[in-house]
Structure formats: C-alpha cells, structure tokens
N, C-alpha and C positions, 0 to 999 in steps of 0.2 A: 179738541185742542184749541186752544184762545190763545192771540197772539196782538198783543194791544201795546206799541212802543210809540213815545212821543220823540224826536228828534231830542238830543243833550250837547249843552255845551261842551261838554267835555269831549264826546266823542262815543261814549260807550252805551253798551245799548243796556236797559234797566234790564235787570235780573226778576222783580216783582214787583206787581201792582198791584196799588193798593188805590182800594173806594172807600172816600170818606166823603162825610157832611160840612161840606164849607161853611154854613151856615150854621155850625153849632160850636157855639162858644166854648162849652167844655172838651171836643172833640180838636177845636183847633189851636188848645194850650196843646195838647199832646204832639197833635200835626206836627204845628210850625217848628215845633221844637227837635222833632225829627228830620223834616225838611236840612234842616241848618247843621245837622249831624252829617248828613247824605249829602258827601261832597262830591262824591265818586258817581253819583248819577244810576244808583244802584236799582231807584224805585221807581218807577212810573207814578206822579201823585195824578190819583182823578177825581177830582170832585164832581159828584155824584148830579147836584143842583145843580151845576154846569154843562154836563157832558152827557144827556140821556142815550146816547149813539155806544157810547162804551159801555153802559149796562148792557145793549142789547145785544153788543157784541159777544159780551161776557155770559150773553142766558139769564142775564136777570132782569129782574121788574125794580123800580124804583122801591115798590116797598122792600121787595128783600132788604134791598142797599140801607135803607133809613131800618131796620130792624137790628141788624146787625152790621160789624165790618166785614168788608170782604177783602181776598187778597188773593191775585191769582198767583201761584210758587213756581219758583224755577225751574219746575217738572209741567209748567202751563196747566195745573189741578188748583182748580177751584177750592178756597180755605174759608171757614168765616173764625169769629169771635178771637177768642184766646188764642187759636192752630193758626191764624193769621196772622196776630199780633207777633207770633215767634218769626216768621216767615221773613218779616219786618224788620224785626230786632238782628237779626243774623245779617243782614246787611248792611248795618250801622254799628259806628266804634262805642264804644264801653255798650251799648243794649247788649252786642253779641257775645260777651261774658257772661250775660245773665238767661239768655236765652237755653244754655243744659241743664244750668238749677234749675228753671221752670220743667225742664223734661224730665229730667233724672231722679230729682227729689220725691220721692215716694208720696204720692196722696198733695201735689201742690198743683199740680196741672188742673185736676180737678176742681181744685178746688176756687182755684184763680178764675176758671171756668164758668162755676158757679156763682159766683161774684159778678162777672161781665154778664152773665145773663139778665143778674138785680138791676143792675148799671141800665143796661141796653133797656129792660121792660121802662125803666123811669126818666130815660134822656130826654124824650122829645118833652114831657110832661114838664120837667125840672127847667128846662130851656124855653117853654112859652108856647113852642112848635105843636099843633095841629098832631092829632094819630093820622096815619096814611092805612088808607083802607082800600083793599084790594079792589082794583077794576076787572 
C-alpha cells in the first residue's frame, strides 16, 4: 500500500496520483490541461524529474516512470499507461464521461492501449530526450 498526498488548497486530500514528465513537452499539453480541470484537488500531480523520493516511495525506478505513466488508484494499486489514464480521467469533469466508453466499448481499451504503448516506445525520441537505461 502507497500512500503519497501533497497538502491542497482546497482542503481535500487527492484521491490518485499520478507520475508524469515535467519535462516533456508533448506530456505537458495533456498535463496542464488536466491540472486546470482538477479543481477539487482530486490528483496528487508528481513530477517525476522533480521528485525522485516519490518514485521510491511508489516502488519505482525512474526509468519505469519515463517508460510509461503511472498512477497510483484510489484502491492505493499501482496502474500504468492506458488503466491509468482512466484512473485520472474519472476524477476530472467532462474526461469522467469518457472514461466507461473507454471501458465498456468492446475491443477500444485495447486498443487505446496499443496505441499508448507506440506513443510511450517514441516520446523521449520525438521530444530530443536521451533513452533511460537501467542502473
């Protein structure tokens, strides 16, 4: 069980967090854009390049975190890619409508999945960033 909350203005304490790449341009349209959804203080955001103490906390290595996303759920179970991204979207207005089509619709999960894995193998390439090679 992982239990990672940053203090929120608001008052309440996030429901899941989520590890992303501050330092990636195409990663931080999606971010901030979330960020600015999540009024309610729903999500713990960790940036990964920032914060190596909350990977360690979480059980991960930096490369995990730069290979895929991660997101711990409001069950404190560890999620990556796509089963993350829903994890996410269910805490924020208009994503959380779209998050059962991504579940429900026969053969879309997957395949969304499949897709994020293309995404995920070409980010760092496409963005200029270095491969992170295991220590």
């Amino acid at each position: 069980m992982v239990e990672l909350h940053q203090p929120r203005t608001t008052g309440s304490i996030p429901k899941v967090t989520c590890f992303h790449d501050g330092e990636c341009p195409i990663c931080n349209i999606e971010i901030n854009a979330m960020k600015k959804l999540d009024k309610e203080g729903n999500i713990n955001w960790v940036d990964i390049t920032g914060d190596p103490a909350a990977l360690a906390k979480a059980g991960l290595t930096y490369k995990q975190a730069m290979d895929r996303m991660h997101v711990i759920d409001e069950n404190q179970q560890l999620q990556s890619g796509v089963f993350g991204f829903l994890h996410v979207w269910k805490q924020l207005p208009y994503y959380r409508r779209i998050a059962p089509i991504i579940e429900y619709v026969p053969g879309l999960l997957p395949l969304m999945e499949f897709c994020y894995r293309i995404f995920a193998r070409y980010r760092l390439p496409l963005t200029g960033k270095k491969q992170i090679k295991e220590q």
